[in-house]
PLY file of the C-alpha trace (Angstrom):
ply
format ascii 1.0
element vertex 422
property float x
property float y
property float z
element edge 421
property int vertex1
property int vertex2
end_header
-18.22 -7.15 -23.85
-18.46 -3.76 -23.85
-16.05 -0.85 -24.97
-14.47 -0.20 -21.67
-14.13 -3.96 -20.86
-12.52 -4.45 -24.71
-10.19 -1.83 -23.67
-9.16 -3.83 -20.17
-9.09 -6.78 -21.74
-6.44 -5.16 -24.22
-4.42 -3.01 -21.75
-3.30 -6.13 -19.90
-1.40 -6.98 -23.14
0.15 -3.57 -23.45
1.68 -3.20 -20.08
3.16 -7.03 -19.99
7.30 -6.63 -20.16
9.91 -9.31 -20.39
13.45 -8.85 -19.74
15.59 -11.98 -18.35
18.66 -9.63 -17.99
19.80 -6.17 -16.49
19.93 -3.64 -19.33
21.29 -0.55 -18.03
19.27 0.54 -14.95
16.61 -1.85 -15.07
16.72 -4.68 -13.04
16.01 -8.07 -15.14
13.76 -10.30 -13.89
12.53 -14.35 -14.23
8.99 -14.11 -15.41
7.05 -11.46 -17.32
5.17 -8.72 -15.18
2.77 -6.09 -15.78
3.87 -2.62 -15.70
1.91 0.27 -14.28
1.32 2.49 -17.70
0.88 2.26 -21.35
0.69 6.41 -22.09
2.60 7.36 -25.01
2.74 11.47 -24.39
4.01 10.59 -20.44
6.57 7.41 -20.83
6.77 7.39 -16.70
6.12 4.41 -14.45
7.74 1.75 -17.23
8.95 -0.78 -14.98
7.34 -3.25 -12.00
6.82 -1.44 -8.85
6.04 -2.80 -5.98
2.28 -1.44 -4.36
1.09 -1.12 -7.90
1.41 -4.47 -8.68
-0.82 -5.88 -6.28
-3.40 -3.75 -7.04
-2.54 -4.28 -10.76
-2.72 -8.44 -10.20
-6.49 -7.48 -9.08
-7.83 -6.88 -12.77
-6.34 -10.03 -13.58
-7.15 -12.19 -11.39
-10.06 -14.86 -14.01
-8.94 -13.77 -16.68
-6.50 -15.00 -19.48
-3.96 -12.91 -17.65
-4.08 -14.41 -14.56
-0.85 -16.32 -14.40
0.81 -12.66 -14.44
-0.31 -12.65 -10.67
2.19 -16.23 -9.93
4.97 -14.19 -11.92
4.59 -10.99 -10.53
5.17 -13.01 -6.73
7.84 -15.04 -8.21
9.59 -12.07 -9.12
9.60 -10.61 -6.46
10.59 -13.26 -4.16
13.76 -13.21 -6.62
14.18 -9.62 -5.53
13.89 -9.94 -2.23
16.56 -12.74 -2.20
18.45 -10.31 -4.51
18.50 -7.15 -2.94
16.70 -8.39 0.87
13.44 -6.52 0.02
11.61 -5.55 -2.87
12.59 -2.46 -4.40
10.20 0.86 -5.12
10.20 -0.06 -8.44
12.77 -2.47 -10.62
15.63 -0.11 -11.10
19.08 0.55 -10.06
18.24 3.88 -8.92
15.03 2.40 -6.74
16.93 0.40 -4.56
17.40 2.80 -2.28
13.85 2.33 -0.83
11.20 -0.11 -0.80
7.40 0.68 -1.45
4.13 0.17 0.44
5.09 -3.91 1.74
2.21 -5.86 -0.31
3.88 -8.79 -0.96
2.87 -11.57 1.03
-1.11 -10.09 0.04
0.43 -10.93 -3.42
1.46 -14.09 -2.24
-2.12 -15.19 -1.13
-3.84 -13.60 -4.13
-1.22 -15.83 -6.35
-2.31 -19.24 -4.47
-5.98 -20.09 -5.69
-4.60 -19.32 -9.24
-1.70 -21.74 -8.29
-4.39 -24.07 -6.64
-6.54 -24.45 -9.64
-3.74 -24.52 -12.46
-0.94 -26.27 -11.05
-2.26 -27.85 -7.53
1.08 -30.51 -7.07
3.15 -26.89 -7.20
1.64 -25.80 -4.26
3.53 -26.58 -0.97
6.39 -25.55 -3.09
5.25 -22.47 -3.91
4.26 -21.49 -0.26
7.55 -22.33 0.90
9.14 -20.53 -1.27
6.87 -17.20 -0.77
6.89 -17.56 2.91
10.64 -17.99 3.33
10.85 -14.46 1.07
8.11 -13.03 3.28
9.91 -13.94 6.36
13.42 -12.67 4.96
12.07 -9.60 3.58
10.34 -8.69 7.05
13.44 -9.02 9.40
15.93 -8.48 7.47
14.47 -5.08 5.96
11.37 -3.77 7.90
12.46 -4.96 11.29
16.48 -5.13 11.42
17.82 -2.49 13.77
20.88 -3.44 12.96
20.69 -1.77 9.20
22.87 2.05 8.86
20.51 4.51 9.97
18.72 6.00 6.67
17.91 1.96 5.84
16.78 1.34 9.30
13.05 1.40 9.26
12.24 -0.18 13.14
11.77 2.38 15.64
11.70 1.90 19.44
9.97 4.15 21.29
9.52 4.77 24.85
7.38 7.36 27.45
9.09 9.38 25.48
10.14 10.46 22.06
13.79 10.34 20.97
15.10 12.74 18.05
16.90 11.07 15.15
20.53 12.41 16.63
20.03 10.72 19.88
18.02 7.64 18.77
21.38 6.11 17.95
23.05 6.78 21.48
19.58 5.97 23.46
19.40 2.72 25.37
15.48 2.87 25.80
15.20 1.72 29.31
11.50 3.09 29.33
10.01 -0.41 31.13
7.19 0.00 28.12
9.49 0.77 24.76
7.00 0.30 21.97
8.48 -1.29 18.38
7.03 -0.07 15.54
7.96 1.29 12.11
8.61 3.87 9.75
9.07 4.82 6.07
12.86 5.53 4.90
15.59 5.80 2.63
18.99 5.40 2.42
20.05 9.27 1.92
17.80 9.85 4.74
15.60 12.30 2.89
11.91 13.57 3.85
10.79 13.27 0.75
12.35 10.16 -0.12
10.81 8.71 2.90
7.69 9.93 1.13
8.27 7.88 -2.18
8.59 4.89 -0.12
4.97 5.23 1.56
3.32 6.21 -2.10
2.08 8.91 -0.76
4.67 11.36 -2.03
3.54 14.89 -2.18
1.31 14.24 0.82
-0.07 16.52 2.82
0.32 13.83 5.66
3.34 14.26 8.01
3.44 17.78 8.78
3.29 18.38 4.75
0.41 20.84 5.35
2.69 23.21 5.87
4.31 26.00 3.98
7.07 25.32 2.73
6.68 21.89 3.94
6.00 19.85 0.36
8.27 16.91 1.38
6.72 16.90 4.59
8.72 15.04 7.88
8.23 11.75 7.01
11.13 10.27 8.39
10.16 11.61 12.20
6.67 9.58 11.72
5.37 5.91 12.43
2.75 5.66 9.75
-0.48 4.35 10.93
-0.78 2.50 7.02
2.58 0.72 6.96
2.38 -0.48 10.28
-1.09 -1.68 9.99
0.49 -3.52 6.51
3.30 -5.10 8.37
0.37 -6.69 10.98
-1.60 -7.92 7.99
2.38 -9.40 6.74
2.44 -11.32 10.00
-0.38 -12.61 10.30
0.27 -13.53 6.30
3.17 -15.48 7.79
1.29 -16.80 10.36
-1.41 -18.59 8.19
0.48 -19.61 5.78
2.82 -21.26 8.27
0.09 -23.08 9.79
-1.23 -24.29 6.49
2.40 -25.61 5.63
1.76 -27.54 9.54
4.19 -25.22 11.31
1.62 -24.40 14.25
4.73 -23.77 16.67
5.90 -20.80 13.88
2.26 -19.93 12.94
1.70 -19.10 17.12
5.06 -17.20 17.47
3.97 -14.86 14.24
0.64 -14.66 15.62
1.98 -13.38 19.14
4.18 -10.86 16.62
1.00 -9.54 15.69
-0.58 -8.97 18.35
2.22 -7.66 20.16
2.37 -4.85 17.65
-1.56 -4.52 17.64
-1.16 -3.65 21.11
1.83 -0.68 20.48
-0.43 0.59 17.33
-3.64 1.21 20.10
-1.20 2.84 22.16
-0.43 4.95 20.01
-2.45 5.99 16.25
-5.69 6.06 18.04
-7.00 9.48 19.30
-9.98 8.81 21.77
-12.01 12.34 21.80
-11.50 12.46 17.54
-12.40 8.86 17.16
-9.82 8.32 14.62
-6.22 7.07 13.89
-3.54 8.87 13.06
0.38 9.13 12.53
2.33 9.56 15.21
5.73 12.08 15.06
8.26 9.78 17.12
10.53 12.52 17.10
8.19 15.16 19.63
5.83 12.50 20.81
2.85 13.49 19.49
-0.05 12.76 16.79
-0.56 14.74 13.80
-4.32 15.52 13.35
-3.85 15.31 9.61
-7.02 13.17 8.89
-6.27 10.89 5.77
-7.51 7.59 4.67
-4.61 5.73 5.86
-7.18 5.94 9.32
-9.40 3.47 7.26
-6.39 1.07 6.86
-7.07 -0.12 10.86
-10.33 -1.36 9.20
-8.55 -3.45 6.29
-6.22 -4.84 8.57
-8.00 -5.75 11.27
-6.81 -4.36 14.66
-9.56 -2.02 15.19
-12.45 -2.72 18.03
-15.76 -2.78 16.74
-16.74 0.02 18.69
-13.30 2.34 16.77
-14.87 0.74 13.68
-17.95 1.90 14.30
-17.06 5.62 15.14
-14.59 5.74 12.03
-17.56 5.20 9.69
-20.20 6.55 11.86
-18.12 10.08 12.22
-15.15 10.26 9.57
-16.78 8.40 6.43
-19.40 10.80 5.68
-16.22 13.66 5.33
-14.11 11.67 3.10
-16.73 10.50 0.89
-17.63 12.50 -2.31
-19.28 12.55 -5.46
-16.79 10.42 -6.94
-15.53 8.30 -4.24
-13.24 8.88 -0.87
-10.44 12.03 -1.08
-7.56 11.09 -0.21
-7.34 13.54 2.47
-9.54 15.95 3.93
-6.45 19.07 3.33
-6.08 20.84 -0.03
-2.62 22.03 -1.17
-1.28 23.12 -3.59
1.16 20.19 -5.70
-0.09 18.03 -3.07
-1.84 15.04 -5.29
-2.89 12.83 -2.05
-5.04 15.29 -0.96
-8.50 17.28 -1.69
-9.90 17.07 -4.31
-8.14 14.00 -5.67
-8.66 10.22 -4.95
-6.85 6.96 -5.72
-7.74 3.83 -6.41
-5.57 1.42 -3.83
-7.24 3.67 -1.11
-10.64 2.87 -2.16
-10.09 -0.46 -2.38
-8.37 -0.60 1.06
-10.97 1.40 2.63
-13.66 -0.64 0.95
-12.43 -4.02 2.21
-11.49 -2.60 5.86
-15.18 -1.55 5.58
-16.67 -5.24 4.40
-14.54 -6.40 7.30
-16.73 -4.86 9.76
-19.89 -5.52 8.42
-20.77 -2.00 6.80
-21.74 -3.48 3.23
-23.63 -0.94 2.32
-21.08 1.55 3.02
-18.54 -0.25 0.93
-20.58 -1.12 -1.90
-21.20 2.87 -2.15
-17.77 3.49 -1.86
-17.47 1.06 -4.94
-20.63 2.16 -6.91
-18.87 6.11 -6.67
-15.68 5.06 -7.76
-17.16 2.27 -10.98
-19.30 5.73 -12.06
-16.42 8.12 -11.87
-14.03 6.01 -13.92
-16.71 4.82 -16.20
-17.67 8.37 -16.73
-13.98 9.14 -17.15
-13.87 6.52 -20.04
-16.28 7.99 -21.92
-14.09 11.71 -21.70
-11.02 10.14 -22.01
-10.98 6.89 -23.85
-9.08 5.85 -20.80
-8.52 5.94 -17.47
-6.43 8.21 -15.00
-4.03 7.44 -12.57
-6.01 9.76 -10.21
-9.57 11.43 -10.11
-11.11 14.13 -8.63
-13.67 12.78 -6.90
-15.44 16.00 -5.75
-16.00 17.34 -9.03
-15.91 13.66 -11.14
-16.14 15.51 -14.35
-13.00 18.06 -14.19
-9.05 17.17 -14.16
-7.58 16.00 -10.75
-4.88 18.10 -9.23
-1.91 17.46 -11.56
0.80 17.42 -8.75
4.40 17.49 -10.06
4.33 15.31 -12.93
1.24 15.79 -14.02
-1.44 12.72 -14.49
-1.01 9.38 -16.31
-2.71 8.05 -18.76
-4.09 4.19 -19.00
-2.99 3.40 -15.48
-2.89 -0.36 -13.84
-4.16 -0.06 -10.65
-7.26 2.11 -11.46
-8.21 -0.73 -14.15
-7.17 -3.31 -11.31
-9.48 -2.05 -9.26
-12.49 -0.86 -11.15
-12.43 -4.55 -12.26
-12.71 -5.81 -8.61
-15.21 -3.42 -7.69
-17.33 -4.16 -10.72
-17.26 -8.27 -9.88
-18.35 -7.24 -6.60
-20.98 -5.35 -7.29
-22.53 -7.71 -9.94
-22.39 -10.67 -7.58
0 1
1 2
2 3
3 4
4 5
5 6
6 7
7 8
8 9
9 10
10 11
11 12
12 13
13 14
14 15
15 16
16 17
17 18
18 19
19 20
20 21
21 22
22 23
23 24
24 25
25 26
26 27
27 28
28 29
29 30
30 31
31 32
32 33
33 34
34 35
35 36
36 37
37 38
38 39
39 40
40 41
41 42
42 43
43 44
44 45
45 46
46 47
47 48
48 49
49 50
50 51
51 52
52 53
53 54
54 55
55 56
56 57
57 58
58 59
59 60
60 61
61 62
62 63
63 64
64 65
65 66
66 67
67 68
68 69
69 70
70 71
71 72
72 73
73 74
74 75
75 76
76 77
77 78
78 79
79 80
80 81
81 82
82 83
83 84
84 85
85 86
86 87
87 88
88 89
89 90
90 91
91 92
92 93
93 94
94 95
95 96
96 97
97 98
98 99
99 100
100 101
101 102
102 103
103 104
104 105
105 106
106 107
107 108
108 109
109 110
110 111
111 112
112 113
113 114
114 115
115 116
116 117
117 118
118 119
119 120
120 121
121 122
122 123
123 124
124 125
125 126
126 127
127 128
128 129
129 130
130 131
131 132
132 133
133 134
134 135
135 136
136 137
137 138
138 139
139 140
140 141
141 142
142 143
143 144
144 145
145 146
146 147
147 148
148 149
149 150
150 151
151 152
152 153
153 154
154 155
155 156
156 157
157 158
158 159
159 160
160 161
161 162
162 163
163 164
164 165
165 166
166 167
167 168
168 169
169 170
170 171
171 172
172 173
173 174
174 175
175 176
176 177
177 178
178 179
179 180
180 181
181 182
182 183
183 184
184 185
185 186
186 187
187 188
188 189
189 190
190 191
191 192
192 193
193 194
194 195
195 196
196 197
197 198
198 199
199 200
200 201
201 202
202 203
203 204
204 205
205 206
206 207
207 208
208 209
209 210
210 211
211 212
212 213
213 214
214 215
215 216
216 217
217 218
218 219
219 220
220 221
221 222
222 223
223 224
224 225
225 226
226 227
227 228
228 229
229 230
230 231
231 232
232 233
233 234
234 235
235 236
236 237
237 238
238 239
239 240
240 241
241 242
242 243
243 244
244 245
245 246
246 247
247 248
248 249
249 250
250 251
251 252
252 253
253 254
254 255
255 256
256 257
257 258
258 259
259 260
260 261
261 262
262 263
263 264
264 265
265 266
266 267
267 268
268 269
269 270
270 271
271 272
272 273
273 274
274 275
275 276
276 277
277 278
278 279
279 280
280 281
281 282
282 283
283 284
284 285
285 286
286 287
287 288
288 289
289 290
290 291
291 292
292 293
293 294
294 295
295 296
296 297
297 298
298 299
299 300
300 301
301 302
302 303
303 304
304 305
305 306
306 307
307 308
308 309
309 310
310 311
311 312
312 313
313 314
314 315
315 316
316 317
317 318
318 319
319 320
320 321
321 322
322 323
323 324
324 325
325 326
326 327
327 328
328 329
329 330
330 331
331 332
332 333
333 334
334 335
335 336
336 337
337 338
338 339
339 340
340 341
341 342
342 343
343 344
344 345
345 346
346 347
347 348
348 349
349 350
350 351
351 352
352 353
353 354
354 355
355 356
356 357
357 358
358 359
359 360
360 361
361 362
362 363
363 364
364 365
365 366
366 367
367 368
368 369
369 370
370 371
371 372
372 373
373 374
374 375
375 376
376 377
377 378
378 379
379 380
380 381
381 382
382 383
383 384
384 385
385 386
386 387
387 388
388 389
389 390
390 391
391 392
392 393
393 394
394 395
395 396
396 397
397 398
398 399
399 400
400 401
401 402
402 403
403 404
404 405
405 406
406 407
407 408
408 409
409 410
410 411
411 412
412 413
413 414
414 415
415 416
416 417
417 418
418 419
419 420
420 421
């Protein structure tokens, strides 16, 4: 084992948490978890949180760790039949939003662990998961019926409607398209922003002066809706491998359904690419960002989109160091030039696998192993975000600056690695 493995292989053990009980804002919980940071001179991120923790429960996953992955999805199936969703991260003041929906991915990373160790637990377990899947995805994502800065379904027709007149509109368009969009209860841009994980973006008009929070709340996010297909398909598998086929078909028809809006809509023909769509003046932003790629990881692209994403776009986003997050540079915007993240490479990596371009995704992988390794050897640790076109300078801070010993960067570099080596 070498140093940077020894220092994994610790690092799970410094991030675990137990707390049974509420104690003052944070939200108790039934099973230990893993928490996204374990740097002393920056005590942020000190509590679960909800994308993190998938890509977290990667590093895990074979090692003497791994039941943190089954406790991390039991908790939050308790949260979501706490609160109706899972929370941006386990606090009081979270609950307000949700985070990037990763749960029922969770769920299916949890189940050859489950499988292996406890293999009578297992119908049980999928019941339970899918019923908090299944509540968490109508009664929060899709439920029009939710006060307006919680409602995060969106029904659009040959035509935009503003936020104002959304409420009175009775969308007679005979081809209304349903999809989704990132929120918050105080009905803040920027809020909207901390719920996509992209806050401090320069997605969703955010390239512009003066602009830092960006409109988020007038956008349908190519990511989260591509998420919320992967969530029903999720549903649909796992009903079918519980023997529900008349369920599994009705989720799969779900699916497809909104496959069919997202076409309509993120992809741009002449640029070859996907992109977010403003709901609000009917029109996509040409902000290219590697939440295009996550058409790849889910699945609804064509092979011939596929092929003109990587053929065209990948060369651009790929660096020295791995993919930028974006292809705009801004000031205190961290998702953007020069910086990249690891849940991005890993989604675009996987999308890419999907479609055949090995190669591509094993370079995408290789980049991102050398700049962390690299990192290692500076730091004696490694970052919540890199620059990836210069691998060997400081990231762009952002507004709270860069975190030290971070989960999802060792969740990931971990994957990678075992990829790469087998």
């Amino acid at each position: 084992m070498n140093e940077l493995d020894t220092y994994l292989d610790t690092f799970w053990g410094l991030v675990t948490r137990e707390n049974n009980a509420d104690q003052g804002t944070l939200i108790g919980l039934p099973y230990p978890y893993l928490i996204p940071a374990a740097d002393p001179s920056n005590p942020m991120f000190q509590e679960m949180y909800y994308w993190d923790s998938y890509f977290i429960a990667l590093g895990v996953v074979n090692t003497r760790h791994e039941q943190r992955v089954i406790d991390i999805a039991e908790n939050m199936a308790y949260l979501i039949h706490r609160f109706g969703f899972v929370p941006n991260g386990t606090r009081y003041y979270f609950t307000s939003r949700s985070q990037p929906p990763f749960f029922s991915q969770l769920m299916r990373l949890a189940l050859p662990i489950v499988q292996k160790n406890t293999p009578q637990a297992e119908t049980a377990f999928l019941t339970r998961m899918l019923a908090a899947a299944i509540h968490e995805h109508d009664g929060f994502w899709m439920n029009d019926k939710l006060p307006p800065g919680y409602r995060r379904i969106v029904e659009v027709g040959d035509v935009g409607f503003g936020i104002k007149n959304y409420e009175a509109s009775n969308f007679q368009s005979p081809n209304p398209i349903r999809l989704n969009r990132y929120g918050d209860i105080n009905a803040l841009h920027i809020l909207a922003s901390c719920e996509c994980g992209w806050d401090h973006s320069a997605r969703c008009d955010g390239d512009q002066t003066g602009k830092e929070a960006g409109d988020w709340l007038n956008y349908l996010p190519v990511c989260l809706n591509s998420i919320l297909y992967v969530i029903e398909n999720d549903i649909a598998d796992i009903s079918a491998q519980l023997g529900d086929t008349t369920q599994a078909e009705r989720w799969r028809a779900i699916a497809a359904t909104r496959a069919q809006a997202m076409q309509r809509l993120f992809w741009h023909e002449a640029n070859g690419f996907f992109y977010d769509y403003n709901w609000v003046e009917s029109r996509l932003n040409f902000h290219a960002s590697l939440a295009g790629f996550y058409p790849l990881w889910a699945g609804w692209a064509n092979a011939t989109q596929a092929e003109r994403v990587v053929r065209q776009w990948l060369p651009q986003f790929l660096a020295e160091g791995g993919l930028l997050a974006s292809l705009s540079t801004y000031d205190n915007r961290q998702w953007a030039t020069p910086n990249g993240w690891a849940p991005l490479q890993w989604l675009a990596a996987t999308g890419l696998d999907r479609y055949g371009y090995h190669a591509e995704a094993n370079e995408v992988r290789r980049r991102w192993c050398n700049t962390c390794e690299h990192g290692f050897m500076r730091d004696g640790t490694l970052l919540e975000k890199y620059n990836v076109i210069q691998p060997h300078t400081p990231p762009a801070h952002g507004v709270y600056g860069t975190v030290k010993g971070f989960g999802w960067t060792n969740g990931v570099y971990t994957d990678f690695k075992r990829k790469l080596t087998n």
